[in-house]
C-alpha positions as CSV (number, residue, x, y, z in Angstrom):
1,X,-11.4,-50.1,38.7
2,X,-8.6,-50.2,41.3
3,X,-4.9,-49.2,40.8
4,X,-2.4,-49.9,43.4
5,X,1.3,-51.5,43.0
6,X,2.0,-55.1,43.3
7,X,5.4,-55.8,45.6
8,X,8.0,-57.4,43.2
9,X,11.2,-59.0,43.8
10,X,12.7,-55.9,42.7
11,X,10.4,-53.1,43.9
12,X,6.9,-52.8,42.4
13,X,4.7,-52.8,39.4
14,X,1.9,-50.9,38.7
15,X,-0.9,-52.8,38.0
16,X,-5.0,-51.6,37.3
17,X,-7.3,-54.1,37.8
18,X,-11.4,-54.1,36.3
19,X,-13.3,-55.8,38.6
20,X,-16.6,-56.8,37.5
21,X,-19.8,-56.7,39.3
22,X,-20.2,-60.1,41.4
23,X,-23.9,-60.6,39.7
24,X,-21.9,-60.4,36.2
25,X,-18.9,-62.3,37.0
26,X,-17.6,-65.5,35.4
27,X,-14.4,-66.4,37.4
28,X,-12.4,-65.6,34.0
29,X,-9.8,-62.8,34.4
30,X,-6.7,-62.0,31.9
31,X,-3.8,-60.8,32.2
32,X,-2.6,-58.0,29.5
33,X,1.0,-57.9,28.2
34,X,2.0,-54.3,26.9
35,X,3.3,-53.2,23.6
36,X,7.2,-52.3,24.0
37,X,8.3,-48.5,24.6
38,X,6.3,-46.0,22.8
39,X,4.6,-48.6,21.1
40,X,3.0,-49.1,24.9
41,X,1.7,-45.9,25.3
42,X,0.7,-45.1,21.9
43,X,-1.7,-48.4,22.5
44,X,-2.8,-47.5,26.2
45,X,-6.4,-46.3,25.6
46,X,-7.5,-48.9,22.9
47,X,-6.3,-51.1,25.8
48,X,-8.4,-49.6,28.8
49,X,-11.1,-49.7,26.2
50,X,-11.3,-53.0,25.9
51,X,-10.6,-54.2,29.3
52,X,-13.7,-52.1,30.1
53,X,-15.8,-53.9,27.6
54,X,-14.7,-57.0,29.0
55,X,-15.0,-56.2,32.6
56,X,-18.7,-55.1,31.5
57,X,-19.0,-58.7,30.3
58,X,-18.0,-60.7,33.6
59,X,-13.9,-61.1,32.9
60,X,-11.7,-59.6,35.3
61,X,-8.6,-57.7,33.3
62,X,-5.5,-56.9,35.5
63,X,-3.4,-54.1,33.3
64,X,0.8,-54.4,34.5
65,X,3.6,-52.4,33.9
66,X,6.7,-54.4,33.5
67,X,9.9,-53.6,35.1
68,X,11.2,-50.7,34.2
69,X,8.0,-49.6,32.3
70,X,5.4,-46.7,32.6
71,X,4.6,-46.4,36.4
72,X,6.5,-49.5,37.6
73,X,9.9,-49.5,39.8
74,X,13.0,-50.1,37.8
75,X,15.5,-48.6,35.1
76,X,14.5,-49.2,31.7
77,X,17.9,-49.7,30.6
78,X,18.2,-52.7,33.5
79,X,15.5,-54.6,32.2
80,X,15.5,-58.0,30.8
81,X,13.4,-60.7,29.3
82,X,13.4,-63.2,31.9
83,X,12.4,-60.0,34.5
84,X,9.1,-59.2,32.3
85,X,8.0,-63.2,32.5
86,X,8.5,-62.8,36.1
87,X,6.2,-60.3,36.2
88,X,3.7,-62.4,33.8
89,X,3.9,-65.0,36.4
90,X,3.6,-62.0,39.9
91,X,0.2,-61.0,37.6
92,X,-1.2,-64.4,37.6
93,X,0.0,-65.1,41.1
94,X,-2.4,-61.9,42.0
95,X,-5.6,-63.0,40.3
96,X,-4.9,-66.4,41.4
97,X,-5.3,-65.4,45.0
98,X,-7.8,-62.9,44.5
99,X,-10.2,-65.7,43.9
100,X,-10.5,-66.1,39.9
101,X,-10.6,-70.4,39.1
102,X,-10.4,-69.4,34.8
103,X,-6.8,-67.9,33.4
104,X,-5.9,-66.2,29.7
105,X,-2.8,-64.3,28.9
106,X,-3.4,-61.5,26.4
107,X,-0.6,-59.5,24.5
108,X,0.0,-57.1,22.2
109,X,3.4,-56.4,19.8
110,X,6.0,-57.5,21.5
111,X,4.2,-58.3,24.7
112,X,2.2,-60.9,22.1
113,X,5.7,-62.6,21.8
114,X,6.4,-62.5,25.5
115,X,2.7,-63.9,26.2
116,X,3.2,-67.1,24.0
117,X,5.9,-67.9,25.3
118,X,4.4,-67.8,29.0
119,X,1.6,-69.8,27.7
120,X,3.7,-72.4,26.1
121,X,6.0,-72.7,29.1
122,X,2.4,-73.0,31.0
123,X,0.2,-75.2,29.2
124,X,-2.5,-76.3,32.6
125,X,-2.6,-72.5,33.8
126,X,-4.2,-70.7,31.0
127,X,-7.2,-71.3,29.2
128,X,-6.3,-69.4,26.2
129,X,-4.1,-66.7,24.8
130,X,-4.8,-63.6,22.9
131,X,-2.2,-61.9,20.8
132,X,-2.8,-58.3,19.4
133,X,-0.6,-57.8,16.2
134,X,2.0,-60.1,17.7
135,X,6.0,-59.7,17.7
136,X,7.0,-62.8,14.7
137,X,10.3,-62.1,15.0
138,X,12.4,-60.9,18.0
139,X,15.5,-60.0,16.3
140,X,13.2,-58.1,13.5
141,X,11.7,-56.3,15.9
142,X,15.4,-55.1,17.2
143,X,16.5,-53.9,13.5
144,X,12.9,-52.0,13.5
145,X,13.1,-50.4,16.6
146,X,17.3,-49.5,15.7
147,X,16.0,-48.1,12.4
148,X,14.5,-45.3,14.5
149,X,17.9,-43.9,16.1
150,X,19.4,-43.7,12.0
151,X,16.3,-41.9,11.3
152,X,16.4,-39.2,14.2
153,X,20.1,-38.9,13.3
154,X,19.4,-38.3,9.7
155,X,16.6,-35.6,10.9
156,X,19.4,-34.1,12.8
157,X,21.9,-34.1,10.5
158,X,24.1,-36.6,12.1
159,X,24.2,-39.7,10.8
160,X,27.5,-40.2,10.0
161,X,28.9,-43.3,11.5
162,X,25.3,-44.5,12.5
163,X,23.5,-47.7,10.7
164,X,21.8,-50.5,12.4
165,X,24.8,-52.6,11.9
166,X,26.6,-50.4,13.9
167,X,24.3,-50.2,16.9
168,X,24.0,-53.6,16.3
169,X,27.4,-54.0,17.3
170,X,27.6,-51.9,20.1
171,X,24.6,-54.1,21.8
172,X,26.5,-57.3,21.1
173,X,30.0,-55.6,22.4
174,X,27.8,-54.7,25.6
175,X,27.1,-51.4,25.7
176,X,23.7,-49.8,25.7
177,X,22.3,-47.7,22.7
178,X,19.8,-44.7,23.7
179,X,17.0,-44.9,21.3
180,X,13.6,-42.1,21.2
181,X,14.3,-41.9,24.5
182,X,14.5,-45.0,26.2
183,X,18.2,-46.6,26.6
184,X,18.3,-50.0,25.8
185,X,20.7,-52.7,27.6
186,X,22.8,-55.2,25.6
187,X,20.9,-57.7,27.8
188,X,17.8,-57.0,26.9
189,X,18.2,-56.8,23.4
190,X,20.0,-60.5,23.4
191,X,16.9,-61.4,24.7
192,X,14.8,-60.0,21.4
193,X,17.2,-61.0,19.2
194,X,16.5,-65.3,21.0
195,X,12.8,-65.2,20.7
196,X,10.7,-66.1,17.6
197,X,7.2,-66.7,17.7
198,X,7.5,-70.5,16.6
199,X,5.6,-73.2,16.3
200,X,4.4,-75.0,19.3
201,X,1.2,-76.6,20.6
202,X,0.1,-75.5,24.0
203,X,-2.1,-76.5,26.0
204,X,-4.5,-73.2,25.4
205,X,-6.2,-71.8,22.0
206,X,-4.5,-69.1,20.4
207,X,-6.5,-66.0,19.2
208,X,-5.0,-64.0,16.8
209,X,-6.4,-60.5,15.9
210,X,-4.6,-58.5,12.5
211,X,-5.1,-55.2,11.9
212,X,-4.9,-54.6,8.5
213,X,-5.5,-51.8,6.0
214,X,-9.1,-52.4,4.1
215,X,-12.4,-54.1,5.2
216,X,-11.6,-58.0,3.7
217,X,-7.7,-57.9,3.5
218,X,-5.8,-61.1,4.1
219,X,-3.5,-60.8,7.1
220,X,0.6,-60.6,5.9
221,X,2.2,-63.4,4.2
222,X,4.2,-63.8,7.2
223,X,1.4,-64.1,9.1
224,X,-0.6,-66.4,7.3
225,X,2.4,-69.0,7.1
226,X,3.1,-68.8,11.0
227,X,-0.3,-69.2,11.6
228,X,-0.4,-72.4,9.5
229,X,2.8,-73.8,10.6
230,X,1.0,-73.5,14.3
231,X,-1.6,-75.3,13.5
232,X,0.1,-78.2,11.6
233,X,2.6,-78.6,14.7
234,X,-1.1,-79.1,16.2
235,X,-2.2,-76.0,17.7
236,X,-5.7,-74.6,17.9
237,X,-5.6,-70.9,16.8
238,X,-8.2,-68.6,15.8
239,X,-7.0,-66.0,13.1
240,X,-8.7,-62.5,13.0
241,X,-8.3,-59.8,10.9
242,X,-10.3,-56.3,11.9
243,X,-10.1,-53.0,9.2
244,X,-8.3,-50.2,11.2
245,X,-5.0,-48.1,11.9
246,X,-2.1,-49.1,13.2
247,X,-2.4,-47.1,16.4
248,X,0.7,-48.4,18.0
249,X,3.1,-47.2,15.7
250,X,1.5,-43.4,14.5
251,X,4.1,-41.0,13.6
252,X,3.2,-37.8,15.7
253,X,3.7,-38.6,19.0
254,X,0.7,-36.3,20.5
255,X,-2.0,-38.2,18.1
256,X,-4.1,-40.9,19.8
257,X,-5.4,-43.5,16.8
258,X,-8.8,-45.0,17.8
259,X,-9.4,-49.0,16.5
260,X,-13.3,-49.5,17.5
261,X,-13.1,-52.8,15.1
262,X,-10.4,-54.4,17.2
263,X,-12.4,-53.8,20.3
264,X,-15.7,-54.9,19.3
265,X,-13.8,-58.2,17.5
266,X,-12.1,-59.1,20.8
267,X,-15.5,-58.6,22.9
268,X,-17.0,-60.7,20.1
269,X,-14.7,-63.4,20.9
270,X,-14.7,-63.1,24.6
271,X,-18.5,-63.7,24.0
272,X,-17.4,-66.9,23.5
273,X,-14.5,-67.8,26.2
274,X,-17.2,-67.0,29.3
């Protein structure tokens, strides 16, 4: 494993790369997408997991953080949407030139959505994308994430003259909106509010891993009818759904959720990709 930071067009992003053995190696690498905000670091060790398991099987993993993000250079609140592909595309650039011939995006949440969308707008450069509980709906995803400021202000006894719709507006006026922590920029959240997971055919198969409740569980409604709108638009797409805990969205902030299922089903699948 090697960490160092990638030079940017606007400063650097911290990238950790698994490098597997040369006698093990298949010329495959991915590039991983990171859940949004806290969501990213709730998520981070079920991540290295897995990247391990599939360094241990011959695919190279390159772990980024965004602009603005974890390690990386950059203000959270100057991030944008258009920024983050551009650091979708410096990853790729990177394993490109440090020799791997074989491509595959792989998200998770939000960074699902944002890795789509790269692989629809780059149907010859990627052999495949995997999402992880993908963002359907960009604008959803907004209200969601809003929902938590009018929750902390009812904790604190100040919500008076807070709702979503009201920090709704301020974001579409312009003005930022500090939420647990992290301050988000009109821009970027005109960027969630433009981006739905829709129906497309690219040129790589989609695998989609669910995490739901109980051993045998469908995935959501909402799920099942994107996924079958994808494939009648002609995509091939590969739904999974694994028993576990939503790790990525646990309530107490010091407790790390394990998901061995999801690791073992995505190592099943890469079984398949090498």
């Amino acid at each position: 494993m090697e960490v160092f930071f990638l030079p940017a067009r606007a400063g650097a992003r911290l990238c950790v790369h698994h490098r597997p053995e040369e006698r093990s190696a298949t010329g495959l690498a991915v590039v991983f997408v990171p859940a949004f905000a806290e969501e990213m670091n709730k998520s981070r060790h079920v991540v290295a997991q897995t990247a391990r398991r599939l360094c241990d099987m011959g695919i190279g993993v390159l772990l980024i953080d965004l602009y603005g993000c974890g390690d990386s250079s950059g203000d959270f609140a100057e991030a944008t949407w258009e920024t983050w592909q551009e650091d979708v595309a410096l990853a790729t650039g990177w394993l490109q030139e440090s020799g791997y011939r074989r491509l595959m995006l792989w998200g998770m949440r939000l960074g699902g959505l944002l890795a789509a969308e790269c692989a629809v707008a780059a149907p010859a450069l990627y052999e495949r994308c995997v999402l992880w509980q993908p963002v359907i709906s960009g604008e959803s995803f907004l209200t969601q994430f809003l929902r938590l400021r009018v929750a902390n202000a009812m904790l604190s006894g100040a919500a008076a003259g807070t709702s979503v719709g009201q920090l709704r507006n301020c974001l579409l006026a312009g003005e930022a909106v500090e939420i647990a922590g992290y301050r988000l920029s009109a821009a970027l959240a005109t960027g969630f509010i433009s981006r739905t997971l829709l129906p497309a055919r690219p040129g790589c198969p989609i695998e989609w891993f669910e995490v739901v409740a109980e051993r045998g569980r469908a995935a959501s409604p909402a799920t099942a009818r994107l996924v079958d709108d994808w494939r009648a638009a002609g995509s091939t797409l590969s739904l999974n759904t694994v028993e576990g805990e939503a790790f990525w969205g646990t309530a107490n902030s010091a407790e790390l959720v394990q998901c061995p299922t999801l690791v073992e089903a995505t190592a099943m699948a890469a079984s398949a990709w090498t």
